[in-house]
C-alpha positions in Angstrom: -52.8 -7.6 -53.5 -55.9 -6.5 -54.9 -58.1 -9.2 -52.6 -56.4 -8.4 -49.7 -59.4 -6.1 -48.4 -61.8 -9.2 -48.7 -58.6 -10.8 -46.1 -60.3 -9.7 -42.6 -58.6 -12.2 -40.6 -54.9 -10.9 -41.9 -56.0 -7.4 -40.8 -57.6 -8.3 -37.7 -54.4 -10.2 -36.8 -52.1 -7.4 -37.4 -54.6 -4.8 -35.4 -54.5 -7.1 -32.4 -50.4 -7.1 -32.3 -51.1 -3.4 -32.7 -53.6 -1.4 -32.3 -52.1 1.5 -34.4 -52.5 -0.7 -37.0 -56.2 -0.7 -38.1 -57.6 -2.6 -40.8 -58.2 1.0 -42.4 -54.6 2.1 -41.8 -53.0 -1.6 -43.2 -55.2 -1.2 -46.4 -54.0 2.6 -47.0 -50.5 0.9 -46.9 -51.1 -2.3 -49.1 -52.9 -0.4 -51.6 -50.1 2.5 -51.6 -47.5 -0.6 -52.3 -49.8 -2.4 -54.7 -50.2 0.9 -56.9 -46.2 1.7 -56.8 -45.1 -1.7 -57.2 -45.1 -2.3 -61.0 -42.9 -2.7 -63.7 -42.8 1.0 -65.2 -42.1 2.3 -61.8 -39.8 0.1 -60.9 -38.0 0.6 -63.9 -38.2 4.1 -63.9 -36.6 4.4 -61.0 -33.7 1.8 -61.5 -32.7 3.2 -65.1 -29.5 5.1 -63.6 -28.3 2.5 -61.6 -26.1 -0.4 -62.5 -25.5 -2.9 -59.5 -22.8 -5.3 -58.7 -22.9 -9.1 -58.9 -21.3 -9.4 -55.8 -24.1 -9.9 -53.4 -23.7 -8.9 -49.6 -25.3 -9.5 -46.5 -27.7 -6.2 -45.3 -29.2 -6.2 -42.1 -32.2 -4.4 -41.6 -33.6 -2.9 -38.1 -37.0 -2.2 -39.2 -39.1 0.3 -37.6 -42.7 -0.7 -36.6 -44.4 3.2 -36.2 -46.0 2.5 -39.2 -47.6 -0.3 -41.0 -45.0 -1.9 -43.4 -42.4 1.2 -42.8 -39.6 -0.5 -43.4 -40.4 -2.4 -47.3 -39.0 -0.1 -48.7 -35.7 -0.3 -47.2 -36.3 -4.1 -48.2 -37.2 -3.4 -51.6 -34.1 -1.2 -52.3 -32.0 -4.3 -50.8 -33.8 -7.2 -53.4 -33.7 -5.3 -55.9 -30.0 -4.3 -55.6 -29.1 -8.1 -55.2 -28.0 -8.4 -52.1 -29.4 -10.8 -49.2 -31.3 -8.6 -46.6 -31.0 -10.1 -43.0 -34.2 -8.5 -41.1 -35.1 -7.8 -38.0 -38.6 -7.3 -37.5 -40.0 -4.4 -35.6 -42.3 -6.6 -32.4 -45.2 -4.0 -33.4 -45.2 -5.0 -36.9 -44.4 -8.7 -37.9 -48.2 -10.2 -39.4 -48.1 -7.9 -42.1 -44.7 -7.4 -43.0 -44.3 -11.4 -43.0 -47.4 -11.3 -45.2 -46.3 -9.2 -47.4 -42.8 -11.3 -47.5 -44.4 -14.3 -48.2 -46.2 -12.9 -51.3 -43.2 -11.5 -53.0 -41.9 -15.0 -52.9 -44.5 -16.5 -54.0 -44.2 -13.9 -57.0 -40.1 -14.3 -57.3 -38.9 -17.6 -55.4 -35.5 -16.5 -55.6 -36.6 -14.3 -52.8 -36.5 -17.0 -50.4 -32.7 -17.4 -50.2 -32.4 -13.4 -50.1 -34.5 -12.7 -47.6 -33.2 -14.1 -43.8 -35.6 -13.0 -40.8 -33.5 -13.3 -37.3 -32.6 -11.2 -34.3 -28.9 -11.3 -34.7 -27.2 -9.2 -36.9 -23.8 -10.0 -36.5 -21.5 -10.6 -39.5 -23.3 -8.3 -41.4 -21.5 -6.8 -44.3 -23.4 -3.0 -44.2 -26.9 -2.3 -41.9 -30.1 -0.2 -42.3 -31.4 0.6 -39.0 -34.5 2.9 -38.0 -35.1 3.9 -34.9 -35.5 6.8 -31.8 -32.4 9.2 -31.7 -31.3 7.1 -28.7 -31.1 3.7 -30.3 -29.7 5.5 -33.0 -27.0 6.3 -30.8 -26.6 2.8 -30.1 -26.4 1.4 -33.5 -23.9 4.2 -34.3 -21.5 2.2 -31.8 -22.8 -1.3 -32.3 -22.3 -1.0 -35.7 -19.2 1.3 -35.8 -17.3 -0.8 -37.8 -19.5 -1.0 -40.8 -20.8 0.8 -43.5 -24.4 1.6 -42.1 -28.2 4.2 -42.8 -28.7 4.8 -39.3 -32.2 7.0 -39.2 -33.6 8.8 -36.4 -36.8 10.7 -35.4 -37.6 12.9 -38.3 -41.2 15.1 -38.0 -42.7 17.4 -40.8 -44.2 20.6 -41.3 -46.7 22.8 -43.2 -46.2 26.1 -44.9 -49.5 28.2 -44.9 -50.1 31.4 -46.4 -54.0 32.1 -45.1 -55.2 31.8 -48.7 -55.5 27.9 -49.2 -58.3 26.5 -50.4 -60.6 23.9 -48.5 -59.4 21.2 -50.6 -56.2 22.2 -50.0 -56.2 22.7 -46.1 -59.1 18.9 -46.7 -55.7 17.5 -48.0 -53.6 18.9 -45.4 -55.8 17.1 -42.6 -54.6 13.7 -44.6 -51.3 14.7 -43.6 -51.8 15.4 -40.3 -53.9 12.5 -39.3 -53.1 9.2 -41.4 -52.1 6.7 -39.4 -52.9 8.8 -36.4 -49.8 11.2 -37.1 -46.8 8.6 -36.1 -44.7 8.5 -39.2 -42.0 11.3 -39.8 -44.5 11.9 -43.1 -46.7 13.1 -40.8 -47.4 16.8 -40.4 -46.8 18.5 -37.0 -45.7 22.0 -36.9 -47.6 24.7 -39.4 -46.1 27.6 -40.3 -48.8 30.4 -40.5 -48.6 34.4 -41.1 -49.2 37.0 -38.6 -53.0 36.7 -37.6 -53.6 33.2 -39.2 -57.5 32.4 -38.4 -57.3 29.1 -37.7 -61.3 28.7 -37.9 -61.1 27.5 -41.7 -58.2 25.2 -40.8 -60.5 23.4 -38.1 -63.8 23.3 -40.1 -61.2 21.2 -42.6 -60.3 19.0 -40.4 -63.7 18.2 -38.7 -63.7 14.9 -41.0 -61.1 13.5 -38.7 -63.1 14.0 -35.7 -63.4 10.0 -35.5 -60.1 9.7 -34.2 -61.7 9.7 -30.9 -63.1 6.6 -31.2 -59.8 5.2 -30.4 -58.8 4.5 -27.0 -55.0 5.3 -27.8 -55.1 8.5 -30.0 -58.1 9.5 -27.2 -56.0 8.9 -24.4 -53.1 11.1 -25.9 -55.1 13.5 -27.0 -56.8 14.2 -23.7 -53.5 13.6 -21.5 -51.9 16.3 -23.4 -54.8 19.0 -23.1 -55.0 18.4 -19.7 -51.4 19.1 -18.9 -52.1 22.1 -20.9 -55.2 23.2 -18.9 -53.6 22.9 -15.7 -50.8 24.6 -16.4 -52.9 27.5 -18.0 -51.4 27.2 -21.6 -52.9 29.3 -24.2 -54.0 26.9 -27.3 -56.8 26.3 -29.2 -58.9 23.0 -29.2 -62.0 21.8 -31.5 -62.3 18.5 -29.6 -60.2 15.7 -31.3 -56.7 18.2 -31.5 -54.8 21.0 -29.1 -52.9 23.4 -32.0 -50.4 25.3 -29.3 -47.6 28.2 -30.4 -44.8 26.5 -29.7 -41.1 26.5 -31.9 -40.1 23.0 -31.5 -41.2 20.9 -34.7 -41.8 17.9 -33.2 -45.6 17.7 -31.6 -46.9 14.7 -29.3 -49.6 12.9 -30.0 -52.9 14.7 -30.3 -51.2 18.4 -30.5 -50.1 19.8 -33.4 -47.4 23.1 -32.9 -47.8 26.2 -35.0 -45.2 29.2 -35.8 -46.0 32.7 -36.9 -43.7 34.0 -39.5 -43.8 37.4 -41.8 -41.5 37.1 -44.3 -40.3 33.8 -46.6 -37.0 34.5 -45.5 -38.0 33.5 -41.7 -39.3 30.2 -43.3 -36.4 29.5 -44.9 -34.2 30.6 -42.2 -36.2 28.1 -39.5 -36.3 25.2 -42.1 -32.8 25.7 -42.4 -32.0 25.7 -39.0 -34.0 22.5 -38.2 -33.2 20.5 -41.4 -31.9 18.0 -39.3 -35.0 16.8 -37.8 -37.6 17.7 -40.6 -38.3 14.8 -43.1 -40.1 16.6 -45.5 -42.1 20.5 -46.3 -45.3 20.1 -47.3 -47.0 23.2 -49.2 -48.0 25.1 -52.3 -45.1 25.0 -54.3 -45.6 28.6 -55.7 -44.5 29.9 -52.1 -41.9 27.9 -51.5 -39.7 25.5 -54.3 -39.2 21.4 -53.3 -42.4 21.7 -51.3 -45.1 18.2 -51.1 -48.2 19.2 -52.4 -50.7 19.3 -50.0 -52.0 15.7 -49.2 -48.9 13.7 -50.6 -47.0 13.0 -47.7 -48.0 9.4 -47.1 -47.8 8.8 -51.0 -44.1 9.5 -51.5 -42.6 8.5 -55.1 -40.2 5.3 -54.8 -37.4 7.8 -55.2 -38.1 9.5 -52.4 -35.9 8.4 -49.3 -36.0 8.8 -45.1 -33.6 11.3 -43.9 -33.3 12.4 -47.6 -30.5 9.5 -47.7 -30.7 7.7 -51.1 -30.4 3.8 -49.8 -29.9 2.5 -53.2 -26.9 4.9 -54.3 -25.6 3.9 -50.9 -25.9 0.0 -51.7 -24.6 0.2 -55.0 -21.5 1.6 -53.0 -20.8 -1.4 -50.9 
């Protein structure tokens, strides 16, 4: 993968089937899979597992938020031996295809494992992301089989007023890379009584050029207006509404913030709405199992959606 920024016409391909997807936003994900996929990770993270011969048939529902979320779902499936039968997500299929085709050309015993078609039936197990109402779907379509089924997931961001500006430069990464649509993403902060958001925003400036496009612009000023007229308090330096609000999940172009005075509230809330947060990102000397500030896109191939570990649950089938 290391010529695939001199590939214009792949990335231009994939930004016209989506224009989530740009060429800056595909290269963040190539290169984050071209540094993790190598033999001392991979072997790393495969020393505790010991899989069966007996290969079955996976299908995979992949997601297409983000670009290439679901390889790693297909990686896990490879590399426990079984055959992965994938859907593709309609918003991602030039990359993810791309992508396909080089790990074949790498390991040709790829191309009988991996099976690209719309119907899952006689599946033997499934992997399926998706919105908590075709989750609710695949929970019954798929009722009779062993099954991952994921739904919407969201993030959030302990803050104790003392961060640093790298630290709250970092945070911005995991606010705003790829626009904020993965479950990576950061959308709720938790802040202390009297938080001055003025250094959080002078951070964040950087990302200001997320107005240049049309669809992060359009949500972003949709959003502040139906604030506006409904005479909302929140804050606004151009590019992002920030609005007190308790629900984690933020639309696109608002982030939601919480005041809390004691660690105990944090751990109370997280607690309360561990169902629907992927992952806690902070300095780890407030709060243990926290991501360090600007890691959320670059999670360790260990680390798995909905905190479900899909290789333990292969090796069970």
């Amino acid at each position: 993968m290391g010529g695939i920024q001199s590939d214009d016409h792949l990335l231009e391909k994939a930004y016209i089937e989506n224009k989530w997807f740009t060429p800056e936003s595909q290269i963040y994900a190539l290169q984050y899979w071209a540094k993790h996929l190598n033999k001392a990770d991979l072997m790393d993270w495969l020393e505790h597992y010991q899989f069966s011969t007996h290969s079955q048939k996976i299908g995979l529902v992949m997601a297409g938020n983000l670009p290439l979320v679901g390889l790693h779902d297909l990686i896990c499936i490879l590399l426990s031996g079984h055959v992965a039968v994938v859907k593709l997500s309609s918003d991602d299929t030039i990359l993810i295809q791309w992508v396909i085709f080089q790990l074949i050309l790498i390991n040709p015993e790829f191309k009988n494992l991996i099976k690209m078609q719309d119907n899952l039936k006689n599946c033997d197990a499934i992997i399926a992301t998706g919105s908590n109402n075709t989750a609710r779907y695949f929970n019954a379509y798929f009722s009779s089989i062993p099954r991952i089924i994921r739904k919407n997931r969201n993030s959030l961001a302990i803050l104790s007023g003392n961060e640093t500006e790298q630290e709250l430069a970092d945070l911005a990464k995991d606010i705003f890379l790829y626009f904020g649509l993965g479950c990576r993403n950061v959308s709720k902060l938790l802040v202390p009584e009297s938080y001055n958001f003025n250094k959080f925003f002078e951070a964040i400036e950087p990302f200001n050029h997320l107005l240049n496009h049309n669809k992060y612009y359009n949500n972003y000023t949709y959003h502040k207006a139906i604030l506006l007229m409904n005479l909302t308090h929140h804050l606004d330096n151009g590019f992002i509404v920030v609005k007190e609000d308790e629900r984690i999940h933020s639309p696109l172009g608002c982030i939601f913030f919480s005041y809390y005075n004691t660690m105990d509230e944090v751990s109370n809330l997280i607690e309360r709405n561990k169902e629907v947060i992927q992952i806690v990102v902070g300095n780890n000397r407030m709060m243990c199992d926290c991501v360090s500030f600007g890691q959320s896109q670059n999670p360790k191939l260990d680390s798995y959606a909905d905190g479900e570990n899909t290789l333990t649950f292969l090796n069970r089938l």
